[in-house]
mmCIF file as gemmi writes it, N, C-alpha and C atoms, coordinates in Angstrom:
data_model
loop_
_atom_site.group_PDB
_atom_site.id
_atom_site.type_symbol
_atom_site.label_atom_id
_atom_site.label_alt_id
_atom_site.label_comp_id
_atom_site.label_asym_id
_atom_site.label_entity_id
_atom_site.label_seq_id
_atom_site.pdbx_PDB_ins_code
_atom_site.Cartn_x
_atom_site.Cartn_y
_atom_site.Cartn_z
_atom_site.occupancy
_atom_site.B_iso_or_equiv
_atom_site.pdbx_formal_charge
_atom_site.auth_seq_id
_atom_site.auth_asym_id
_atom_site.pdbx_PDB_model_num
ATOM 1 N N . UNK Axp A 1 ? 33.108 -2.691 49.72 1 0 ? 1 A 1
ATOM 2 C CA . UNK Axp A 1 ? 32.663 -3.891 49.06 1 0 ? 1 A 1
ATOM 3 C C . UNK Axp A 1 ? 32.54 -3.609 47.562 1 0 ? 1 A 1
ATOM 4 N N . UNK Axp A 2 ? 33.005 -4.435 46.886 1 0 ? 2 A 1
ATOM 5 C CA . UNK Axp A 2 ? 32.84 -4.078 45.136 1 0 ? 2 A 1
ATOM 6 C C . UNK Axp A 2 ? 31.887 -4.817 44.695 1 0 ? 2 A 1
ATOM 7 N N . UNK Axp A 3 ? 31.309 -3.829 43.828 1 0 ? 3 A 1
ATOM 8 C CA . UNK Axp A 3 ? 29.71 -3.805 43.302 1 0 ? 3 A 1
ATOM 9 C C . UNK Axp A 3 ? 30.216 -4.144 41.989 1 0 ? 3 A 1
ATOM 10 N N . UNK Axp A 4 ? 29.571 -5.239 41.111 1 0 ? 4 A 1
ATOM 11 C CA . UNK Axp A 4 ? 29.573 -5.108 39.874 1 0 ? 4 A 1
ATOM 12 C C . UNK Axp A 4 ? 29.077 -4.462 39.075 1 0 ? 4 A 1
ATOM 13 N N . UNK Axp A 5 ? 29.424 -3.551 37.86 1 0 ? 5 A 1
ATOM 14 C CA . UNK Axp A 5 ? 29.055 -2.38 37.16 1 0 ? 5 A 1
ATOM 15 C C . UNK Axp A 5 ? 27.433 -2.565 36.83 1 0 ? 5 A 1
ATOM 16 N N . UNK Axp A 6 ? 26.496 -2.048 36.841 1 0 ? 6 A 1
ATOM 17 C CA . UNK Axp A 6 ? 25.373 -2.096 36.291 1 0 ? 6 A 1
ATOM 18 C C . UNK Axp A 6 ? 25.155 -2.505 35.189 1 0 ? 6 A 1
ATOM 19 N N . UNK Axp A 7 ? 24.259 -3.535 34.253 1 0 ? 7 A 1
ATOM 20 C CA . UNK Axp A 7 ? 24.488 -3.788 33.056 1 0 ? 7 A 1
ATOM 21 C C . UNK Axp A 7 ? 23.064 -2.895 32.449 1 0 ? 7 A 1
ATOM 22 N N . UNK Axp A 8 ? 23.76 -2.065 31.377 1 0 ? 8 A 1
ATOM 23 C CA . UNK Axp A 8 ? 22.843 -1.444 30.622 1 0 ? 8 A 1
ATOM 24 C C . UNK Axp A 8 ? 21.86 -2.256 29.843 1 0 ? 8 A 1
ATOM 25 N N . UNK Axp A 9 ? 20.482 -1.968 30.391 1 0 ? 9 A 1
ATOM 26 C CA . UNK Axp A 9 ? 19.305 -3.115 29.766 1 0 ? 9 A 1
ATOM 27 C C . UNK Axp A 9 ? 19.468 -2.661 28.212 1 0 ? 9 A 1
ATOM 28 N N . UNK Axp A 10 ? 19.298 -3.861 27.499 1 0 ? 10 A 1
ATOM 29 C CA . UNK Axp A 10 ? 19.232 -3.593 26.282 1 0 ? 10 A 1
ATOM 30 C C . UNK Axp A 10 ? 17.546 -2.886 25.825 1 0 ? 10 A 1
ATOM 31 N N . UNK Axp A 11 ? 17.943 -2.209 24.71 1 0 ? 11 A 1
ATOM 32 C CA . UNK Axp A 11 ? 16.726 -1.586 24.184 1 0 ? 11 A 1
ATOM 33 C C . UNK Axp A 11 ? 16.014 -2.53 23.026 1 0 ? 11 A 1
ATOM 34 N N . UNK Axp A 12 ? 14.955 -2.596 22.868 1 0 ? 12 A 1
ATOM 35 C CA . UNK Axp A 12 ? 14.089 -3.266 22.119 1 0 ? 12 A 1
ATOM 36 C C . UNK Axp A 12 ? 14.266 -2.943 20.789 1 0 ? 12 A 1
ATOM 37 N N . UNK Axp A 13 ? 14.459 -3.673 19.936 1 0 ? 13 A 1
ATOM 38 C CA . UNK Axp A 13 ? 14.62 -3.19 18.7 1 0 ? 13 A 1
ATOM 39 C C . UNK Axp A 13 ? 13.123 -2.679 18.056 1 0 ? 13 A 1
ATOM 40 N N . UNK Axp A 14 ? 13.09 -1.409 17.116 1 0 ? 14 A 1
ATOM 41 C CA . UNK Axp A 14 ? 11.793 -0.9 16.459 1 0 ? 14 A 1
ATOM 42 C C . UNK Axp A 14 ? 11.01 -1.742 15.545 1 0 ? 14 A 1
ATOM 43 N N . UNK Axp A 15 ? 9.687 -1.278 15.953 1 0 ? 15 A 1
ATOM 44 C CA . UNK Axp A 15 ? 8.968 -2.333 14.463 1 0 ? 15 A 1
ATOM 45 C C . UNK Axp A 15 ? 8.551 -0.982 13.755 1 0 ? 15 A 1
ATOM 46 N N . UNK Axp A 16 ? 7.807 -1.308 12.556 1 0 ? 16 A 1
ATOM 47 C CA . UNK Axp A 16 ? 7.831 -0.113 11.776 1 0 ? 16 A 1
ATOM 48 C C . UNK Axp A 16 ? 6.736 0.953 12.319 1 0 ? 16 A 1
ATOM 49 N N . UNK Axp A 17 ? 5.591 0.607 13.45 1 0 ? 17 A 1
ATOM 50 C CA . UNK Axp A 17 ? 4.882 1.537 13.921 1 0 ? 17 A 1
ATOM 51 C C . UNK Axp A 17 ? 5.847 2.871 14.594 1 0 ? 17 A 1
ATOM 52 N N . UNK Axp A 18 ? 6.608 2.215 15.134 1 0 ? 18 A 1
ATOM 53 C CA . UNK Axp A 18 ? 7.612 3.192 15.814 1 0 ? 18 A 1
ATOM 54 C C . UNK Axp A 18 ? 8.016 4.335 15.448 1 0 ? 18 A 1
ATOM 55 N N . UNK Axp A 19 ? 8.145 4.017 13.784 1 0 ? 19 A 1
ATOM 56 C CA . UNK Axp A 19 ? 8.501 5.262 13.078 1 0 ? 19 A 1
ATOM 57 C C . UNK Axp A 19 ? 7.747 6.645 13.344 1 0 ? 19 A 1
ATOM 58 N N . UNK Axp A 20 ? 6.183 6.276 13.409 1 0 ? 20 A 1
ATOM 59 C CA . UNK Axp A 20 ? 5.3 7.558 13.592 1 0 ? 20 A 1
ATOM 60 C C . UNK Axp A 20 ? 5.91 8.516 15.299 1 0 ? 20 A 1
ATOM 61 N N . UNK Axp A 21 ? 6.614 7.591 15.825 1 0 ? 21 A 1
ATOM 62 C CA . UNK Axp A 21 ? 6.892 7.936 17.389 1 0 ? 21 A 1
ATOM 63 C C . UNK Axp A 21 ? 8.053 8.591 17.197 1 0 ? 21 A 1
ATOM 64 N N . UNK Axp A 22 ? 9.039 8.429 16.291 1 0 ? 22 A 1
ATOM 65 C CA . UNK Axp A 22 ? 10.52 8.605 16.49 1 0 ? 22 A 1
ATOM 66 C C . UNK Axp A 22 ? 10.422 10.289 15.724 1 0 ? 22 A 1
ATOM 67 N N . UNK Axp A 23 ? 10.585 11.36 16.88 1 0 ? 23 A 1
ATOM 68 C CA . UNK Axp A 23 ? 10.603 12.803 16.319 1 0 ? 23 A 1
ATOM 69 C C . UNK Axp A 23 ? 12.051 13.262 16.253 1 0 ? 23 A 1
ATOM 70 N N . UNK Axp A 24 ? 12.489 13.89 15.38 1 0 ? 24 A 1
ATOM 71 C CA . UNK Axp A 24 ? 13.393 14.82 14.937 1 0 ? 24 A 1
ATOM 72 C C . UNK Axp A 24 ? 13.183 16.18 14.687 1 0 ? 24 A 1
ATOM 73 N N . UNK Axp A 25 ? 14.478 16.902 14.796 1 0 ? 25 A 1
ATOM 74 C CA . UNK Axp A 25 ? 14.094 18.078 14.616 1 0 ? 25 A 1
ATOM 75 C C . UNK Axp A 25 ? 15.18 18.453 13.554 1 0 ? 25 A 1
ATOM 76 N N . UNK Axp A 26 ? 14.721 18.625 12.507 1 0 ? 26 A 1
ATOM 77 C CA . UNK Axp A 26 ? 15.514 18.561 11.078 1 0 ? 26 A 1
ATOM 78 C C . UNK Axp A 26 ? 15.638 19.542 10.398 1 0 ? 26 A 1
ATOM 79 N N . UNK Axp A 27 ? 16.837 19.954 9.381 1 0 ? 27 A 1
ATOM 80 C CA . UNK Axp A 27 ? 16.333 20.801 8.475 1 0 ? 27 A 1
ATOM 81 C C . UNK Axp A 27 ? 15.159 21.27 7.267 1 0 ? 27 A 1
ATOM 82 N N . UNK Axp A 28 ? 14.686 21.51 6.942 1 0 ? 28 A 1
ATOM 83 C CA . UNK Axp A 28 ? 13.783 21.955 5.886 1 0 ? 28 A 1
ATOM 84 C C . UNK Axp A 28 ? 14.5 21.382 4.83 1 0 ? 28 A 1
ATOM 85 N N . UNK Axp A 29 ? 13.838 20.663 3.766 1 0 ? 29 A 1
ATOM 86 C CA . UNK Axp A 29 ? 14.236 20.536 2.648 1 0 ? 29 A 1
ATOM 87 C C . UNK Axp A 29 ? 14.844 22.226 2.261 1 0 ? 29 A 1
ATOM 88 N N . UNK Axp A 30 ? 14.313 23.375 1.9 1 0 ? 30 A 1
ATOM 89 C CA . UNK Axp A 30 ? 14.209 24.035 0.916 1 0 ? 30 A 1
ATOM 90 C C . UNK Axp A 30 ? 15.742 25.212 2.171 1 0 ? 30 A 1
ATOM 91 N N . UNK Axp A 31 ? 15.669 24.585 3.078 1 0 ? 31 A 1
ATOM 92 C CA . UNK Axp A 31 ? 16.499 25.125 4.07 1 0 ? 31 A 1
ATOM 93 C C . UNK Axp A 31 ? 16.479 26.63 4.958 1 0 ? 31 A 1
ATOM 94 N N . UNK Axp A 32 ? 14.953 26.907 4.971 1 0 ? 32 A 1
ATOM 95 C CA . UNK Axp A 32 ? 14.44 28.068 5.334 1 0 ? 32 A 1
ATOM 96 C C . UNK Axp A 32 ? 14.488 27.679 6.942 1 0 ? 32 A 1
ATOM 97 N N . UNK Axp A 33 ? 14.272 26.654 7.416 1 0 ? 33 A 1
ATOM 98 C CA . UNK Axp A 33 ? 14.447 26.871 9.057 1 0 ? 33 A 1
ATOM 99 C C . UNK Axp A 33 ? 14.245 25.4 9.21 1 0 ? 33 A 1
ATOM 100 N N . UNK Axp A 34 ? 13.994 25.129 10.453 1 0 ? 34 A 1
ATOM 101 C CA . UNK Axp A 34 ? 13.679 23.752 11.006 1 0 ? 34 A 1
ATOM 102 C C . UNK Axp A 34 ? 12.425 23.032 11.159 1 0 ? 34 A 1
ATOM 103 N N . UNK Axp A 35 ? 12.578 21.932 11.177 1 0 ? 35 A 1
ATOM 104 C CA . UNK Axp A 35 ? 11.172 21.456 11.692 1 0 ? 35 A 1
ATOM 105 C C . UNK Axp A 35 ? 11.045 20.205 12.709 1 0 ? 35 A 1
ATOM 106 N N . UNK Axp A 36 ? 10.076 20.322 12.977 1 0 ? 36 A 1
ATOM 107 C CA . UNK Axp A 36 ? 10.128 18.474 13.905 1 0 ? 36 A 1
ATOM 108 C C . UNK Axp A 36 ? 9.097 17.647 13.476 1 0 ? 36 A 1
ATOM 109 N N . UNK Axp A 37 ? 10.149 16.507 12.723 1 0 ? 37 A 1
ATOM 110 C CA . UNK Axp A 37 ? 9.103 15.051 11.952 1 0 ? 37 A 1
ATOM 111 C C . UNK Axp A 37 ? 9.312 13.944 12.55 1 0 ? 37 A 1
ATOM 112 N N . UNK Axp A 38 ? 8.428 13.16 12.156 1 0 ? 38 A 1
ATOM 113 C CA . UNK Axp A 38 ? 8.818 11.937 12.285 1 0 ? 38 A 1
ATOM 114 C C . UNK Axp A 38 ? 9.569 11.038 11.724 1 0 ? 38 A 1
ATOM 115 N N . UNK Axp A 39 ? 9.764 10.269 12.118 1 0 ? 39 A 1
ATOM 116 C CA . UNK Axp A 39 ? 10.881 8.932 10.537 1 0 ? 39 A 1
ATOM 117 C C . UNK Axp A 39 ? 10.313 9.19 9.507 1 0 ? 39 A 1
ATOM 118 N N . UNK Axp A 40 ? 8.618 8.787 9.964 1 0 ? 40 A 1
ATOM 119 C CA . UNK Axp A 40 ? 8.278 7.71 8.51 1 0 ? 40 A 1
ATOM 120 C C . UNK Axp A 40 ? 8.295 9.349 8.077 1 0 ? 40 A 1
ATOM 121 N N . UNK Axp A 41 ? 7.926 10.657 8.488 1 0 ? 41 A 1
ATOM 122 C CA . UNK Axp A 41 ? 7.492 11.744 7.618 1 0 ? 41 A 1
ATOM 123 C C . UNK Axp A 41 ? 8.894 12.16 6.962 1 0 ? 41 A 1
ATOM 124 N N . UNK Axp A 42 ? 9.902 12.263 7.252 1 0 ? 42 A 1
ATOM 125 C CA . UNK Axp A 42 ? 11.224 13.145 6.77 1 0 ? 42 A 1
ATOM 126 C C . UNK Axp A 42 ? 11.491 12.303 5.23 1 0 ? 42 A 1
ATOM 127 N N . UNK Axp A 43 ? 11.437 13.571 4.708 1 0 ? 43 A 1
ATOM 128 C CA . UNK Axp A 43 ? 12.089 12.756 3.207 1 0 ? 43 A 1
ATOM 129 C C . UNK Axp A 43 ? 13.083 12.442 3.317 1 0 ? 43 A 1
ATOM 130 N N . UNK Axp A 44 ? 13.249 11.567 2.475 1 0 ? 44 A 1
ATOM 131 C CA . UNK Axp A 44 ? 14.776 10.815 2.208 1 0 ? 44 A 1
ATOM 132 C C . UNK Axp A 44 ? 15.905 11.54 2.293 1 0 ? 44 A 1
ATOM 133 N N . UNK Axp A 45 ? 16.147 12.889 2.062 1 0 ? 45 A 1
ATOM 134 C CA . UNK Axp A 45 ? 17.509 13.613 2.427 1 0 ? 45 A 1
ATOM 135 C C . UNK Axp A 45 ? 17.502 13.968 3.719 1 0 ? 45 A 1
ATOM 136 N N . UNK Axp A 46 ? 16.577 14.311 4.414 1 0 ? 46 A 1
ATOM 137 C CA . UNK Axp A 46 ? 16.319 14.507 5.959 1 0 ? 46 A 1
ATOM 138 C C . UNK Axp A 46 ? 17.039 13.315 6.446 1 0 ? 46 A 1
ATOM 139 N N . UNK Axp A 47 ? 15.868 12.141 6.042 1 0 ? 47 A 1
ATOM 140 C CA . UNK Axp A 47 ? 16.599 10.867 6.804 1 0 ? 47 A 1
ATOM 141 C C . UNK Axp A 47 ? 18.041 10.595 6.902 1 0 ? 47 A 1
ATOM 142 N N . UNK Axp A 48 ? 18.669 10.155 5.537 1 0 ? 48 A 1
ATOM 143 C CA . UNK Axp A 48 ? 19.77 9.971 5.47 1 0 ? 48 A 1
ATOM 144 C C . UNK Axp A 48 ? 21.051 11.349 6.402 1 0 ? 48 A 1
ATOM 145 N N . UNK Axp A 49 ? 20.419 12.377 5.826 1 0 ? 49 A 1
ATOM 146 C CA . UNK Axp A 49 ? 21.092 13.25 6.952 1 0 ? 49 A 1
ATOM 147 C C . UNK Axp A 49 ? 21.788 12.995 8.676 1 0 ? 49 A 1
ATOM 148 N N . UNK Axp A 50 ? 20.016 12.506 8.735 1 0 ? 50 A 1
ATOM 149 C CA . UNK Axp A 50 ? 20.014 12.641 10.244 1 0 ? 50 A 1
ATOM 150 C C . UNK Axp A 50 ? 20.701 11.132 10.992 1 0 ? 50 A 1
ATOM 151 N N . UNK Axp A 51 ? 20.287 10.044 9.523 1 0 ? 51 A 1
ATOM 152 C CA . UNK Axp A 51 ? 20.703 8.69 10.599 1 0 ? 51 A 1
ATOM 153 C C . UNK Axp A 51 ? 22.55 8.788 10.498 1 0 ? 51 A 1
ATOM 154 N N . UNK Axp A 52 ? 22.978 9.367 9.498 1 0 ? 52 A 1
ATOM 155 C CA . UNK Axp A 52 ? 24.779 9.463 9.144 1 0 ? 52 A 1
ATOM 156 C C . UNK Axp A 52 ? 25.032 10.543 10.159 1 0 ? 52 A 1
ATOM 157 N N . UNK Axp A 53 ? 24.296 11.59 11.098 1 0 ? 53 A 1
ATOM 158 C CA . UNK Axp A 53 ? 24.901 12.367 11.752 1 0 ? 53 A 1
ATOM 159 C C . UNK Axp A 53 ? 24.907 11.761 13.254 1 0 ? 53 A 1
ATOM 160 N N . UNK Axp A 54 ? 23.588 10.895 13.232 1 0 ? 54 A 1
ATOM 161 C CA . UNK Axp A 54 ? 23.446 9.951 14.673 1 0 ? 54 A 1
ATOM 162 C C . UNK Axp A 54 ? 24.38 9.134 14.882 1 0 ? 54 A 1
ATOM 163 N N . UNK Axp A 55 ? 24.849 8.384 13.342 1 0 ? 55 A 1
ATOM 164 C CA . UNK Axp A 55 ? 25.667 7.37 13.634 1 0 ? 55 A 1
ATOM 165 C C . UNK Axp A 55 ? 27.298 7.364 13.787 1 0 ? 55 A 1
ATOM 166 N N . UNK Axp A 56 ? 27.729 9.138 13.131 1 0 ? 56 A 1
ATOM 167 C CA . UNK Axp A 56 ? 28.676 9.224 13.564 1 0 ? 56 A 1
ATOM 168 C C . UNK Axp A 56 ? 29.005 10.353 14.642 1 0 ? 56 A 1
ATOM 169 N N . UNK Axp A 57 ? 28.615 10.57 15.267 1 0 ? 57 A 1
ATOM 170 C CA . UNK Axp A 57 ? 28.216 10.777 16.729 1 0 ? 57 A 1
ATOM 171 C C . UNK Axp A 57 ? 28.487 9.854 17.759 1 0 ? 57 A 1
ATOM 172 N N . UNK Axp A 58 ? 27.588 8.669 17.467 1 0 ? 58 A 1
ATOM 173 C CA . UNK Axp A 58 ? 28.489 7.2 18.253 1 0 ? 58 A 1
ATOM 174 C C . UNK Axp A 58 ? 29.768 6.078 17.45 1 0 ? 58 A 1
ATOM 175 N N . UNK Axp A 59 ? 30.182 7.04 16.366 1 0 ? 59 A 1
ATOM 176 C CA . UNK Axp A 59 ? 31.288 6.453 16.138 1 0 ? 59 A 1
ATOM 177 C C . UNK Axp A 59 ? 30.907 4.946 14.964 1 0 ? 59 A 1
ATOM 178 N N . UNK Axp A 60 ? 29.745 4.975 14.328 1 0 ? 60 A 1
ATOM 179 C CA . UNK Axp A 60 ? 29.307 3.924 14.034 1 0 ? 60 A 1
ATOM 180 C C . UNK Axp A 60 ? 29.197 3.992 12.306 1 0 ? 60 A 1
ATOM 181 N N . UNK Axp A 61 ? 29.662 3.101 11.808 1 0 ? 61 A 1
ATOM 182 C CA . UNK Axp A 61 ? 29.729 3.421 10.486 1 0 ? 61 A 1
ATOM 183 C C . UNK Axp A 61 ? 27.978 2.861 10.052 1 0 ? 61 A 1
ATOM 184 N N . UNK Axp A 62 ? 27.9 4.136 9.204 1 0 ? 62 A 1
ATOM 185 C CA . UNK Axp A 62 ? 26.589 3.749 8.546 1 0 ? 62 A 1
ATOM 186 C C . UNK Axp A 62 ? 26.564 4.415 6.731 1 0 ? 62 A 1
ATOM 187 N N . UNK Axp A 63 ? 26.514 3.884 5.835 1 0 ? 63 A 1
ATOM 188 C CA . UNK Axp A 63 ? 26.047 4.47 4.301 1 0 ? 63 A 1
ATOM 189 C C . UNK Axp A 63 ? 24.964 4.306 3.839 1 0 ? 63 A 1
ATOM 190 N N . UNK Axp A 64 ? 23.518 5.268 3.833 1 0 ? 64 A 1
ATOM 191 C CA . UNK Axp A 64 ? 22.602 4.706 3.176 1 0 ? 64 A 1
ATOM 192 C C . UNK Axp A 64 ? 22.924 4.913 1.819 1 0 ? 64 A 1
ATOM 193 N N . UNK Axp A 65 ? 22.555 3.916 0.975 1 0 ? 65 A 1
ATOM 194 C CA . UNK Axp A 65 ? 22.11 4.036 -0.34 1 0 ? 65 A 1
ATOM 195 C C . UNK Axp A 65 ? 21.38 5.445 -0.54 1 0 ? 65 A 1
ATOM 196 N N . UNK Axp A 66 ? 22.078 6.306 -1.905 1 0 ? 66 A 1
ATOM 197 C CA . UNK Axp A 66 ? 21.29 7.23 -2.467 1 0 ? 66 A 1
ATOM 198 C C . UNK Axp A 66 ? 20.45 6.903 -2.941 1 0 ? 66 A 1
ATOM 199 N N . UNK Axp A 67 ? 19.204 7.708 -3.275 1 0 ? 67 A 1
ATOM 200 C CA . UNK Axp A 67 ? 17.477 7.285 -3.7 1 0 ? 67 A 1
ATOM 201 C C . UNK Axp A 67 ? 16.463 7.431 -2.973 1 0 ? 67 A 1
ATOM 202 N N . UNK Axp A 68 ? 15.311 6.616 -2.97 1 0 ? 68 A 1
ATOM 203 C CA . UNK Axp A 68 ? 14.103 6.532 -2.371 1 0 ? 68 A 1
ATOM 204 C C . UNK Axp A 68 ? 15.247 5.406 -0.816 1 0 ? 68 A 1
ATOM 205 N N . UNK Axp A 69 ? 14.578 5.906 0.175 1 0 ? 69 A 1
ATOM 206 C CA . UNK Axp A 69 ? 14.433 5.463 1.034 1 0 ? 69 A 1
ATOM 207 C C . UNK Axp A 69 ? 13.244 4.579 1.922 1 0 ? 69 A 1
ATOM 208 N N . UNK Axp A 70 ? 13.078 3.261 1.58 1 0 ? 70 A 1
ATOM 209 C CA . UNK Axp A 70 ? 11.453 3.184 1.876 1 0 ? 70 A 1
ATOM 210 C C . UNK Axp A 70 ? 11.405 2.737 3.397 1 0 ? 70 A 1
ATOM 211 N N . UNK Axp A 71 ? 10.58 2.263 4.127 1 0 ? 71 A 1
ATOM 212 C CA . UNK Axp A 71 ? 10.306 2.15 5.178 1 0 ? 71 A 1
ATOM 213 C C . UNK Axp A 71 ? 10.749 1.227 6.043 1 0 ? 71 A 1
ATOM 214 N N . UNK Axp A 72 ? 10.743 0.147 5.078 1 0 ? 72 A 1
ATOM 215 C CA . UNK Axp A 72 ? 11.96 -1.091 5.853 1 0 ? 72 A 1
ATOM 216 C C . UNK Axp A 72 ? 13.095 -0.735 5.5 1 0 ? 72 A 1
ATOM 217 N N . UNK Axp A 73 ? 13.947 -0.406 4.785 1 0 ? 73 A 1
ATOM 218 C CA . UNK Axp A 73 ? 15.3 0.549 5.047 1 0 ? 73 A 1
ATOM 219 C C . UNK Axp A 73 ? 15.604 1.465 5.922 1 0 ? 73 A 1
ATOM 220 N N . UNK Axp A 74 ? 14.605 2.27 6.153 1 0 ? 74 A 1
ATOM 221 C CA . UNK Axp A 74 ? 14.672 3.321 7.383 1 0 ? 74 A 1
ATOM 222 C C . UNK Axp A 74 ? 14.888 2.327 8.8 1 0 ? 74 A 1
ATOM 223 N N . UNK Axp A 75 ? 14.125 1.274 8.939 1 0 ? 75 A 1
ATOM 224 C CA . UNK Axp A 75 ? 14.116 0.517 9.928 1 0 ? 75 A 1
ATOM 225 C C . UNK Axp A 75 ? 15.048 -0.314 10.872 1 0 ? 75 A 1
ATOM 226 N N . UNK Axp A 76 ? 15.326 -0.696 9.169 1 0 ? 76 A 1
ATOM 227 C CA . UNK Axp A 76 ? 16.897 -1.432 9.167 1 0 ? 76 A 1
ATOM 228 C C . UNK Axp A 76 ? 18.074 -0.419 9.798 1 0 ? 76 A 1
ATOM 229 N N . UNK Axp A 77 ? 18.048 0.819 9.048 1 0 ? 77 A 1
ATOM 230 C CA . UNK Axp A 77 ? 19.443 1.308 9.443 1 0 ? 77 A 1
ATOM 231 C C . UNK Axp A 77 ? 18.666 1.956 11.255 1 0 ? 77 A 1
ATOM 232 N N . UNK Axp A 78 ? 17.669 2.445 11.515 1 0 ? 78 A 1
ATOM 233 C CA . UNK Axp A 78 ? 17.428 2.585 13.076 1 0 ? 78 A 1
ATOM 234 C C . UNK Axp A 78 ? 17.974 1.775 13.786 1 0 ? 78 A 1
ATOM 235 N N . UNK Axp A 79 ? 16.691 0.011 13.517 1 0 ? 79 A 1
ATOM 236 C CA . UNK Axp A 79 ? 17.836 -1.003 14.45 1 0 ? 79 A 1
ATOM 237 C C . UNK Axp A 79 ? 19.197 -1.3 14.414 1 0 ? 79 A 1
ATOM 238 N N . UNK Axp A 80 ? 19.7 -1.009 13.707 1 0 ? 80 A 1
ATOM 239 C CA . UNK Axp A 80 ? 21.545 -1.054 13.686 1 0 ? 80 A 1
ATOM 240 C C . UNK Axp A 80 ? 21.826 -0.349 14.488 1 0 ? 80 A 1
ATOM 241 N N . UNK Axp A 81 ? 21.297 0.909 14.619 1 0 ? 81 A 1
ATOM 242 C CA . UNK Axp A 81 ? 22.184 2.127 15.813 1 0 ? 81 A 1
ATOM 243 C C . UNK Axp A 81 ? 21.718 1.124 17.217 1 0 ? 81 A 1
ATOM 244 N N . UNK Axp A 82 ? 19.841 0.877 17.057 1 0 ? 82 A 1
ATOM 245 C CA . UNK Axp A 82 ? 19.871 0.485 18.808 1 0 ? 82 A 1
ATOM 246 C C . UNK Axp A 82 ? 20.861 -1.281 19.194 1 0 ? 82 A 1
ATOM 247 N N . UNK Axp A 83 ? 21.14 -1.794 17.88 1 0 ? 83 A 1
ATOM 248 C CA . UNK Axp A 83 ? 22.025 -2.881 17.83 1 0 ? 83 A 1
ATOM 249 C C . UNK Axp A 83 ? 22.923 -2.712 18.578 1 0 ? 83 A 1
ATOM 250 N N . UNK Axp A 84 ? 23.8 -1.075 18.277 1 0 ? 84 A 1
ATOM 251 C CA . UNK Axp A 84 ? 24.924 -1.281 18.822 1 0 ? 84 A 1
ATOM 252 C C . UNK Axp A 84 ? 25.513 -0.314 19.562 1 0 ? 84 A 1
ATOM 253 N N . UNK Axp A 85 ? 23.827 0.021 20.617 1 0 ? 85 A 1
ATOM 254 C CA . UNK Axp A 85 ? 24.47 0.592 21.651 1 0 ? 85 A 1
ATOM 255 C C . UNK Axp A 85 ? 23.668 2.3 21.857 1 0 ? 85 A 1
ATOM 256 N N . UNK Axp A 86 ? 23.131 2.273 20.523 1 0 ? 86 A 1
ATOM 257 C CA . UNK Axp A 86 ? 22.818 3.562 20.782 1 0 ? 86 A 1
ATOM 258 C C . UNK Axp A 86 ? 21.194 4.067 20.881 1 0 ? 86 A 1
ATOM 259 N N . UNK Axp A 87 ? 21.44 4.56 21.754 1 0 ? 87 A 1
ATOM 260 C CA . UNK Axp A 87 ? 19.56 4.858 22.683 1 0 ? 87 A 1
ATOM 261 C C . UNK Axp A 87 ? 18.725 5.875 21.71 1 0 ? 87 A 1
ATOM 262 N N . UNK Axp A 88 ? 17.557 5.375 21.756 1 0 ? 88 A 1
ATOM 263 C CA . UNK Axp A 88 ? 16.644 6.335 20.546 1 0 ? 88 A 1
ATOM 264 C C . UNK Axp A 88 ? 15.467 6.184 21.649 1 0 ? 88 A 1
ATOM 265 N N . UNK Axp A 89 ? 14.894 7.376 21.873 1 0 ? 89 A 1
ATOM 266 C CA . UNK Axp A 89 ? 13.882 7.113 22.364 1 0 ? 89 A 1
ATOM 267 C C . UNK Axp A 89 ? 12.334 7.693 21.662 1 0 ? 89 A 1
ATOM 268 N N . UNK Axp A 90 ? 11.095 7.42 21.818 1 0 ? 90 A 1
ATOM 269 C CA . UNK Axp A 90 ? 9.974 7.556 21.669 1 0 ? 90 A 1
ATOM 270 C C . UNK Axp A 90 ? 9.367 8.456 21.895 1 0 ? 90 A 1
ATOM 271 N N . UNK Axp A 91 ? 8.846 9.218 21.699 1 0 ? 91 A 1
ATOM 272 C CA . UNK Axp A 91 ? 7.049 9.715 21.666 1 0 ? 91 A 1
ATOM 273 C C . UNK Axp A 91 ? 6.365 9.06 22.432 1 0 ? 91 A 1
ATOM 274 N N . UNK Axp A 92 ? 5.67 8.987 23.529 1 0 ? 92 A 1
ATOM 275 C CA . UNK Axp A 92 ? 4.961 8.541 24.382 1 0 ? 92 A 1
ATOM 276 C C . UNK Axp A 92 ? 3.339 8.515 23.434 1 0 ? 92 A 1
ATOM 277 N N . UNK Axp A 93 ? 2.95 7.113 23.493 1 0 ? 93 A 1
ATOM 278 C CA . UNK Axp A 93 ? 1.663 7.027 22.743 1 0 ? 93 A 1
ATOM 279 C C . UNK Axp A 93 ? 0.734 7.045 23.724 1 0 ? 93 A 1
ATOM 280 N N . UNK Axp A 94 ? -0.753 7.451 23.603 1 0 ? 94 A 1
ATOM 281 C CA . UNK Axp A 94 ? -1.866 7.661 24.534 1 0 ? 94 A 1
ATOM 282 C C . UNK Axp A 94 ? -1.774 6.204 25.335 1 0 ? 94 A 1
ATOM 283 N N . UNK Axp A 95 ? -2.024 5.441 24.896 1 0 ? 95 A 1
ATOM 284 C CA . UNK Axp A 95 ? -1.815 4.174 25.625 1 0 ? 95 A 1
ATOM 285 C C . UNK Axp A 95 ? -0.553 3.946 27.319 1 0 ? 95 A 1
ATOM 286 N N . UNK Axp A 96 ? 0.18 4.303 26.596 1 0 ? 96 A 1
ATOM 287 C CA . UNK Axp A 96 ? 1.48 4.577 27.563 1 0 ? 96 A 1
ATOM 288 C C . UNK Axp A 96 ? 1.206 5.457 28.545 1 0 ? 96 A 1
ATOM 289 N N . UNK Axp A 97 ? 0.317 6.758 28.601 1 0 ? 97 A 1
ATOM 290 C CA . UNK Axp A 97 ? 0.116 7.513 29.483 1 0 ? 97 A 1
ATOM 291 C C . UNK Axp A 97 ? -0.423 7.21 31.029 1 0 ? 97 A 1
């Protein structure tokens, strides 16, 4: 009997609390070893790093603007990846437990 394919639930797009949830494990600015931050914590070369290596990974064109990166920009380019397809997941907050 043919089953129709499962439809992948869509993911919720982030609000900016999320950021404190969303961990990475990044280079060091000064490039002595690694670390694990959050959005909102990774400076702006971290970020941009990490969202251009996520996004071409799934094949997805992304350019942030060079500069300050502020918080609704970070946001913006997150929901674009979960826009189109690509899964980010959370930090489990006490609440959730």
């Amino acid at each position: 009997m043919w089953m129709k394919p499962a439809q992948r639930r869509p993911f919720r797009e982030f609000v900016e609390d999320d950021l404190d949830y969303l961990y990475v494990v990044v280079p060091k600015d000064d490039g002595s070893d690694t670390e694990l931050v959050t959005a909102r914590q990774m400076s702006d070369r971290q970020f941009r790093e990490w969202i251009v290596a996520k996004a071409e990974l799934h094949h997805i064109q992304i350019l942030p603007t060079f500069g300050r990166l502020g918080i609704e920009t970070r946001l913006a380019l997150v929901n674009r990846l979960i826009r189109n397809g690509v899964q980010i997941y959370l930090a489990p907050r006490e609440h959730d437990a």
